[in-house]
C-alpha positions as CSV (number, residue, x, y, z in Angstrom):
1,X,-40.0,-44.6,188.3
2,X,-41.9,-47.0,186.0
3,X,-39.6,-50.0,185.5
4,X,-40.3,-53.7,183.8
5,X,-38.0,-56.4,183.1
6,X,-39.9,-58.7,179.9
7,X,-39.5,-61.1,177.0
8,X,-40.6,-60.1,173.8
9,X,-43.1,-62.4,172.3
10,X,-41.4,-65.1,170.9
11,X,-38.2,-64.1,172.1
12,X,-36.0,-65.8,174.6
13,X,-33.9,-63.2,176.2
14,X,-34.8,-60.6,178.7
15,X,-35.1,-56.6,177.5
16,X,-35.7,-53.6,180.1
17,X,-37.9,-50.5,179.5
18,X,-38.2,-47.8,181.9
19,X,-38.4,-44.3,182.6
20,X,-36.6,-42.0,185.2
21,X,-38.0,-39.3,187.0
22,X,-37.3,-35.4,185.6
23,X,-37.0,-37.2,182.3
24,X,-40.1,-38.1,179.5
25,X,-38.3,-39.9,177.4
26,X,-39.2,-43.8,177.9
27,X,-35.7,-45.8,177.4
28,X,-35.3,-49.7,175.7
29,X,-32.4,-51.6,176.8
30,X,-31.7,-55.0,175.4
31,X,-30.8,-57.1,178.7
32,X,-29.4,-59.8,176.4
33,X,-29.6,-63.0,179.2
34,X,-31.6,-65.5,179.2
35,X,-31.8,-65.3,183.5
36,X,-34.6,-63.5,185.0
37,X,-32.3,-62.8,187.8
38,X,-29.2,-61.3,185.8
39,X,-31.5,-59.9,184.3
40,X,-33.2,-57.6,186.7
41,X,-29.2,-57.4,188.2
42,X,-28.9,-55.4,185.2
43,X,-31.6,-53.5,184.9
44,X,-31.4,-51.7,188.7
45,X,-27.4,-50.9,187.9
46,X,-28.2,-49.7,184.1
47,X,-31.4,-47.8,185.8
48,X,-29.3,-46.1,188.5
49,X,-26.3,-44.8,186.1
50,X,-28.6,-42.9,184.0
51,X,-30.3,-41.4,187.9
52,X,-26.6,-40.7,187.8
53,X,-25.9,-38.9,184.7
54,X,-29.4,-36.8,184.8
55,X,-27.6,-35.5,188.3
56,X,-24.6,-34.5,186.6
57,X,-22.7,-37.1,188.8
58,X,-22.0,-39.5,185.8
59,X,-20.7,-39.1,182.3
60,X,-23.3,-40.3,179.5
61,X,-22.7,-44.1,178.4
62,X,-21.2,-43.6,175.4
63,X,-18.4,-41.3,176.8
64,X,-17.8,-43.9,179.2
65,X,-17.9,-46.7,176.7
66,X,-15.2,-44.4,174.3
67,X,-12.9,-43.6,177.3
68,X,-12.4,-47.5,177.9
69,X,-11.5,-48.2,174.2
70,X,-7.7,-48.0,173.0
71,X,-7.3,-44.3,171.2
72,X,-5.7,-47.1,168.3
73,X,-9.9,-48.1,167.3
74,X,-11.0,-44.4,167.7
75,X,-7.9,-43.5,164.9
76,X,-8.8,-46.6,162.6
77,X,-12.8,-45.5,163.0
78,X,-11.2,-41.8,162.2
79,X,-9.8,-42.9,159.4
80,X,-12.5,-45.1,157.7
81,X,-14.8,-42.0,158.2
82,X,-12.1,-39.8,156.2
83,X,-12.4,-42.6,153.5
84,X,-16.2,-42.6,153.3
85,X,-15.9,-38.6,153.0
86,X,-14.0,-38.8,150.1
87,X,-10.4,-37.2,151.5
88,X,-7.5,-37.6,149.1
89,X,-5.3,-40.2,149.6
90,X,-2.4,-38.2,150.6
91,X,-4.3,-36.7,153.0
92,X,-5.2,-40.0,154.8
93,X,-1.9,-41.8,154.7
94,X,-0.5,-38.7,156.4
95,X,-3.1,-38.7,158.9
96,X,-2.7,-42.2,159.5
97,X,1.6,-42.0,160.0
98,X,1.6,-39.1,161.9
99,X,-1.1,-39.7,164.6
100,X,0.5,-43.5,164.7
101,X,3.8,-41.7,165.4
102,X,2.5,-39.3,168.0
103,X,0.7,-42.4,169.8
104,X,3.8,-43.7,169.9
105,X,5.9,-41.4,171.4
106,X,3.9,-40.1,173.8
107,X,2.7,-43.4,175.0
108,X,-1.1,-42.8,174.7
109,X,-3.1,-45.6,175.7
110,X,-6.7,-44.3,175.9
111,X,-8.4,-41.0,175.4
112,X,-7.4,-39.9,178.8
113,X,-3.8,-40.1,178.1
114,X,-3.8,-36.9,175.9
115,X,-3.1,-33.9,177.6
116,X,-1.6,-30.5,176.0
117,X,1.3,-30.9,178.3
118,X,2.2,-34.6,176.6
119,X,2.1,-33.4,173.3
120,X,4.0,-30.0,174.4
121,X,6.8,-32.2,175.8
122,X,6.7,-34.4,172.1
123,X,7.3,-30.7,170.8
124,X,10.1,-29.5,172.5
125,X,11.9,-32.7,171.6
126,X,11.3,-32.9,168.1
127,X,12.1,-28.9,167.6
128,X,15.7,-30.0,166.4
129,X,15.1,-32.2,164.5
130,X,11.8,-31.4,162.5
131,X,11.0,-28.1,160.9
132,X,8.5,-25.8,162.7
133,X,6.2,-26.4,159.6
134,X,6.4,-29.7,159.7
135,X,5.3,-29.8,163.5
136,X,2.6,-27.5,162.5
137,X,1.5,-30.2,160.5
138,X,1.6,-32.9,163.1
139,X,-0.8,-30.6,165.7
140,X,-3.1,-30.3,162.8
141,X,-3.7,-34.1,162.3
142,X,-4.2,-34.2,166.5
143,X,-6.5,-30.9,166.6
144,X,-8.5,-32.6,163.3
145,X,-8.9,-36.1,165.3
146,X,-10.0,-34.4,168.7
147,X,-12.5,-32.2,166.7
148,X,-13.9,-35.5,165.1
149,X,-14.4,-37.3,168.5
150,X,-16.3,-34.2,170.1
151,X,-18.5,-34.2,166.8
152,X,-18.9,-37.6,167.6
153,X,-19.4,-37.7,171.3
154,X,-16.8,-39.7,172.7
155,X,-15.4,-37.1,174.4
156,X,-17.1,-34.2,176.9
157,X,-14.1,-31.7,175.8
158,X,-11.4,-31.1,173.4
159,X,-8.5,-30.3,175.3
160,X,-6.0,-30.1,172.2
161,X,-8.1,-27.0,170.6
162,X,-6.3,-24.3,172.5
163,X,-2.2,-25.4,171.7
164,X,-1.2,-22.7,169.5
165,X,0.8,-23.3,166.6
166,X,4.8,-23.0,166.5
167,X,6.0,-19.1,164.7
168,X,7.4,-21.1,161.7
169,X,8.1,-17.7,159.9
170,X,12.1,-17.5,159.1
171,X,12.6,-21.0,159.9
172,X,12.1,-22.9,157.3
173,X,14.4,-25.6,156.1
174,X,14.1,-25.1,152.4
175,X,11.9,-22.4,150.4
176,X,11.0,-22.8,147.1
177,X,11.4,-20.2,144.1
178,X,9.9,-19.6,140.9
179,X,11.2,-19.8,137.8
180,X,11.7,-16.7,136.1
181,X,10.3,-16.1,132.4
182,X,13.5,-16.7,130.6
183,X,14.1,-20.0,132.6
184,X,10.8,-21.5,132.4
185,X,10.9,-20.8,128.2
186,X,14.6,-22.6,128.4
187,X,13.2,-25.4,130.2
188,X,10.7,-26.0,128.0
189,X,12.7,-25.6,125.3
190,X,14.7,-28.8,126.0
191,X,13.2,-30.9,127.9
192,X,11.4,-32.4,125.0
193,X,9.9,-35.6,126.6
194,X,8.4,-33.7,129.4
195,X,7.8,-30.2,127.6
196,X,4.3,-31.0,127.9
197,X,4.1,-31.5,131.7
198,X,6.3,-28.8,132.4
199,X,4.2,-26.7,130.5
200,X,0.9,-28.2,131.8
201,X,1.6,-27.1,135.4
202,X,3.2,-24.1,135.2
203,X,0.7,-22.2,132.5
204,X,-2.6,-23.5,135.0
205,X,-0.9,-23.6,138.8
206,X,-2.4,-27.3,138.7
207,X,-0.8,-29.4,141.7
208,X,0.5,-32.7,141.1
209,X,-2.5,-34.7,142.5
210,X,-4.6,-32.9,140.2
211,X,-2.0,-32.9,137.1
212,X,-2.4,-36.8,137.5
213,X,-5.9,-37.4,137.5
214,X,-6.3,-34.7,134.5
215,X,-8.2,-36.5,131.7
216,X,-8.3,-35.8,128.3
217,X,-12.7,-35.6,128.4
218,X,-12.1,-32.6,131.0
219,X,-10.6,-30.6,128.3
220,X,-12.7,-28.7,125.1
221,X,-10.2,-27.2,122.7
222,X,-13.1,-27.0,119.9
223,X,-15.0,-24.4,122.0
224,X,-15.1,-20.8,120.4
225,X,-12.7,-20.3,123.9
226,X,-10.8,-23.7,124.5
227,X,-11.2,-24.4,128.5
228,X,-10.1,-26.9,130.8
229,X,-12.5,-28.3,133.6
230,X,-11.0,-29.2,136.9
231,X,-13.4,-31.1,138.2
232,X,-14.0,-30.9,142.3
233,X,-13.0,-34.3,143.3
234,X,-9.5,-34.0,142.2
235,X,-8.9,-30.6,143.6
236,X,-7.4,-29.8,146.6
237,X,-10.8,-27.7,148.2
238,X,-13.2,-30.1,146.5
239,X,-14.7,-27.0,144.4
240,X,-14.7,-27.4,140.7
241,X,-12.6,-24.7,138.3
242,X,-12.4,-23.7,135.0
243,X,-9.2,-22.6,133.3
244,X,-8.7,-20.7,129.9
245,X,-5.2,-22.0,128.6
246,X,-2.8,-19.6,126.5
247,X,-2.0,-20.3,122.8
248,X,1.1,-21.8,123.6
249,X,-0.3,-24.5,126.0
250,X,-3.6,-25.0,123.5
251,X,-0.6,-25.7,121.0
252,X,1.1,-28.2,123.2
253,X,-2.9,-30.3,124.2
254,X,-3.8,-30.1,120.7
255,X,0.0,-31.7,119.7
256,X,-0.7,-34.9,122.4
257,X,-4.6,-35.0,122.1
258,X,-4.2,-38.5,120.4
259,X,-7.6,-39.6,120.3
260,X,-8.8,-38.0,123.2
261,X,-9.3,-40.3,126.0
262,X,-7.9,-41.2,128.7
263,X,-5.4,-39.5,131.5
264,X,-3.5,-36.2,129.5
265,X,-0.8,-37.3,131.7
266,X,-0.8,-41.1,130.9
267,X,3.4,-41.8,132.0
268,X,2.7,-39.4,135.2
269,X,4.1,-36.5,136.3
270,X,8.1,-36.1,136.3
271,X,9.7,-36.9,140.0
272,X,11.1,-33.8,141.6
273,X,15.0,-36.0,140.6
274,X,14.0,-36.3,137.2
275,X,13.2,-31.9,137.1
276,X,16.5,-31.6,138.6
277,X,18.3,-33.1,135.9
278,X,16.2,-31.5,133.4
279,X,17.2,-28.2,135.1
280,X,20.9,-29.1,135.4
281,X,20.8,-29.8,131.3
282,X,19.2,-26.5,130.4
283,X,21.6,-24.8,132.9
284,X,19.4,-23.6,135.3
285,X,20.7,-24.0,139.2
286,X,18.4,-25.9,141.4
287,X,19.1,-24.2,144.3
288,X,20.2,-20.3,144.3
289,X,23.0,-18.6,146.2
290,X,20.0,-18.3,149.3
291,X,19.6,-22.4,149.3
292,X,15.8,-21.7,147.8
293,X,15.3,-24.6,145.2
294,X,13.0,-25.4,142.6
295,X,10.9,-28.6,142.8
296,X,7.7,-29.4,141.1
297,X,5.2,-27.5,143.2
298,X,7.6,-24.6,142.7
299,X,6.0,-25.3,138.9
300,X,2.6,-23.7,140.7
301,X,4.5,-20.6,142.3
302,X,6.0,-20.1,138.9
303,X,2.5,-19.9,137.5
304,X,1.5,-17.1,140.3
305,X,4.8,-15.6,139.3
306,X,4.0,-15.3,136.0
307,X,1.0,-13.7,136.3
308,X,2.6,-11.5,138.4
309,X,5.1,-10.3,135.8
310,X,2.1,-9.9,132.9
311,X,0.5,-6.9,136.2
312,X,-2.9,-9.3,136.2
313,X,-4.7,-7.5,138.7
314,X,-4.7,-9.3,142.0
315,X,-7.9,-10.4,143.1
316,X,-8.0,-12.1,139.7
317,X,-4.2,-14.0,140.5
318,X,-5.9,-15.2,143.4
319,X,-8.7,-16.6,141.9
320,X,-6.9,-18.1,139.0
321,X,-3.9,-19.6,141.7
322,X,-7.4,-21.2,143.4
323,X,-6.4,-19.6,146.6
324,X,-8.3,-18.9,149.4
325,X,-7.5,-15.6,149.7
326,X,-4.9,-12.8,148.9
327,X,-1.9,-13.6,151.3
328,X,-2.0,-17.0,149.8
329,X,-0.9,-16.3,146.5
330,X,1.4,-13.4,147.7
331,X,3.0,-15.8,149.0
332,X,4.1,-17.4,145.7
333,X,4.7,-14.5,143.9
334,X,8.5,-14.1,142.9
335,X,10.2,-11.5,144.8
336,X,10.5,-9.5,141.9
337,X,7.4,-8.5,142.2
338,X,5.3,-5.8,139.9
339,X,3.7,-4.2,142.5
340,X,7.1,-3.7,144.6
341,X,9.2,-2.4,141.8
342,X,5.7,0.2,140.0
343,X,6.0,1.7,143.7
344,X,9.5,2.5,143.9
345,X,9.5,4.1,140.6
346,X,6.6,6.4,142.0
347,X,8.7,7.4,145.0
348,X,11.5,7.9,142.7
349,X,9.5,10.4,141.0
350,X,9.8,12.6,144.2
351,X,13.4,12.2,144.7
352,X,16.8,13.5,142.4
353,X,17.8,11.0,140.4
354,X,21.2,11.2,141.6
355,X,23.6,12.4,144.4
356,X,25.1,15.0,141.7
357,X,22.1,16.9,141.6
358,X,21.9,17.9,145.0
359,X,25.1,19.8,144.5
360,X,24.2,21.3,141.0
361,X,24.4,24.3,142.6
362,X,20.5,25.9,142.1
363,X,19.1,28.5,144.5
364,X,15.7,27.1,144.6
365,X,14.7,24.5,146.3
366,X,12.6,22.7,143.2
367,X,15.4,23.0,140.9
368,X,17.2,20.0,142.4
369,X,14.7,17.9,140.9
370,X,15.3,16.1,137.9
371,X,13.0,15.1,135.4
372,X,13.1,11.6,135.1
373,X,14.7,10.1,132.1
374,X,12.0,8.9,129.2
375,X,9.8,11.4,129.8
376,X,9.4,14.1,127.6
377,X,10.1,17.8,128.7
378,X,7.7,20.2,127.1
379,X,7.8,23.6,127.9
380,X,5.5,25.6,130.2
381,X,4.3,29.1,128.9
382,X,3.0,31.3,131.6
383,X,-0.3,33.6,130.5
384,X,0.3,37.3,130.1
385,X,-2.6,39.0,132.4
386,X,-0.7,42.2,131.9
387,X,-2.6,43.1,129.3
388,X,-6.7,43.5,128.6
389,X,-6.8,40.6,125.8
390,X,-6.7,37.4,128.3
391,X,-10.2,36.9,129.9
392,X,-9.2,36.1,133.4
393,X,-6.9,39.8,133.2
394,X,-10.5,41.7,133.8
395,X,-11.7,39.5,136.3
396,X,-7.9,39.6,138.4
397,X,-7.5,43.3,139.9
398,X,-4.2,44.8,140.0
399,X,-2.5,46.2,143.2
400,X,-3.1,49.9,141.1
401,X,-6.7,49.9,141.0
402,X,-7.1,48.8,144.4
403,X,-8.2,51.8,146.6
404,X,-6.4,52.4,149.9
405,X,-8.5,53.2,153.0
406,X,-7.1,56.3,154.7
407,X,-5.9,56.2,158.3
408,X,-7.7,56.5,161.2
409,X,-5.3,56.4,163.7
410,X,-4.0,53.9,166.1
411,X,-4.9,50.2,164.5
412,X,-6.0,47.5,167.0
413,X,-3.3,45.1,168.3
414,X,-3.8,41.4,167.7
415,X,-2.5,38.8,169.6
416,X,-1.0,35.9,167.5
């Protein structure tokens, strides 16, 4: 085990190289004293931890060194690195709330603290008063920052990965609707000062972060087909999108172009109080007979909605709702959905189209069924093969011109 406690030329403080059998690699340690003894002090305990961690008997240093830190640094550090990466901002003040709250409450101290059955615990006690979403939301942020320190190597194993996530299907607090057609038109109808926002996220499915960093240079009403470019760091995926608005909002961009630069959206977009008086004016309730409400992001289901209602074919919805796949955007879809009611009416097709004509009194079984209404009747002539004019009558034989085969006694017996 070669081993040499030095100064470097020029250098007043003591390093340590060495090696350590079963391994090739040579290893450099800055000893950083100035006392030959401390020195080499150093250098035997530094030199027998990593014999210890080649044996498997010792975690690596820089586990060691991250389980002694306060899991408060690790979050700041997880933070910063979210920062550097570019995450929106909502994204990182969430983050930085939520996994303050859960240290908190659970009484975490260091990396060693957390345990599934800690944070099951938190759970169980925050089940009546937080939503099942909501808590979703909070195991995400932990699962995300246990991810990032085993990327990272200050921890051996994530023991967070496994916690499944609460069955938050039925128990939501609030769910939000679309508009429907006629409501979104009266909307913006008269809610002249923000017609244009209104418009802006309900004909595109933009989200609000996105609506708000819009700018006027991302938008080319002069092409030969005016388009809008959603450039990738303002959406929610980080992948860039093009959208083809309709006359009516081309009408509305072309009315508040000004002279084109700047934010399209310069006063912001309208708080979810300031929608709810705009809906109470037009006459529009806020929240239905169910309790589902419309807020602003119910803006984007409207948008999904509405493509519903003009039957775009779905794997086009999805892709113009920016959705990661179908069950997404299925989601947002009104429940008056195309799809749901084009179905019915097929089955209808098979079925009387009332109670009454099950008791119209016909022999056969077919003549219960009514044509359905709208559709023209024409009637059916039957061919005549009787006679020898028809083509197919020579190539049909008739029971007369069939020749019987005499009998030849008993027939055989066959068994069913």
């Amino acid at each position: 085990m070669p081993k040499r406690v030095f100064k470097q030329k020029g250098s007043r403080v003591y390093r340590l190289r060495y090696r350590v059998d079963g391994d090739s690699r040579e290893y450099d340690v800055p000893l950083k004293t100035t006392n030959k003894e401390v020195a080499e002090a150093k250098a035997r305990v530094i030199v027998e931890e990593k014999e210890k961690e080649l044996a498997g008997l010792l975690d690596p240093k820089p586990l060691r060194d991250a389980a002694k830190k306060p899991i408060a640094e690790h979050l700041a550090d997880y933070v910063a690195d979210l920062q550097a990466r570019g995450n929106g901002k909502d994204h990182i003040v969430h983050t930085r709330q939520r996994m303050r709250r859960l240290i908190a409450d659970c009484h975490w101290q260091l990396l060693h603290d957390v345990s599934a059955d800690s944070f099951a615990k938190w759970l169980r006690g925050q089940q009546a008063q937080r939503s099942a979403k909501t808590l979703n939301e909070y195991l995400g942020h932990l699962k995300a920052f246990f991810n990032w320190l085993e990327r990272q190597d200050r921890i051996a194993q994530n023991r967070i990965g496994r916690i499944p996530r609460l069955d938050a299907r039925g128990k939501e607090t609030f769910k939000r609707r679309p508009l429907e057609v006629e409501q979104f038109l009266l909307l913006i109808k008269y809610s002249e000062k923000r017609r244009f926002a209104y418009a802006l996220a309900a004909l595109t499915g933009l989200r609000r972060g996105e609506l708000k960093r819009l700018l006027w240079a991302d938008v080319h009403l002069d092409a030969p087909r005016p388009w809008m470019e959603i450039r990738g760091a303002t959406t929610k995926n980080k992948q860039p999108a093009t959208i083809f608005p309709v006359p009516l909002l081309i009408e509305l961009l072309k009315a508040h172009w000004g002279d084109g630069t700047g934010l399209v959206l310069p006063d912001g977009v309208p708080s979810v109080a300031t929608l709810t008086k705009d809906l109470t004016a037009c006459g529009i309730p806020v929240h239905d007979e169910r309790g589902w409400r419309v807020d602003f992001h119910a803006l984007r289901h409207t948008f999904a909605s509405l493509l519903d209602v003009a039957k775009v074919y779905e794997g086009d919805r999805v892709r113009m709702v920016r959705h990661s796949s179908w069950k997404q955007t299925d989601h947002y879809t009104g429940p008056n959905s195309n799809a749901l009611y084009d179905g019915m009416q097929k089955l209808a097709l098979l079925l009387p189209s009332s109670l009454a004509s099950l008791n119209s009194g016909n022999t056969s079984p077919n003549e219960g069924n009514v044509v359905q209404s709208g559709i023209p009747h024409e009637k059916v002539e039957s061919p005549d093969f009787r006679g020898e004019t028809p083509v197919l009558s020579k190539a049909v034989p008739t029971w007369e011109s069939l020749e019987v085969v005499p009998p030849r006694g008993i027939e055989p017996r066959f068994e069913d």
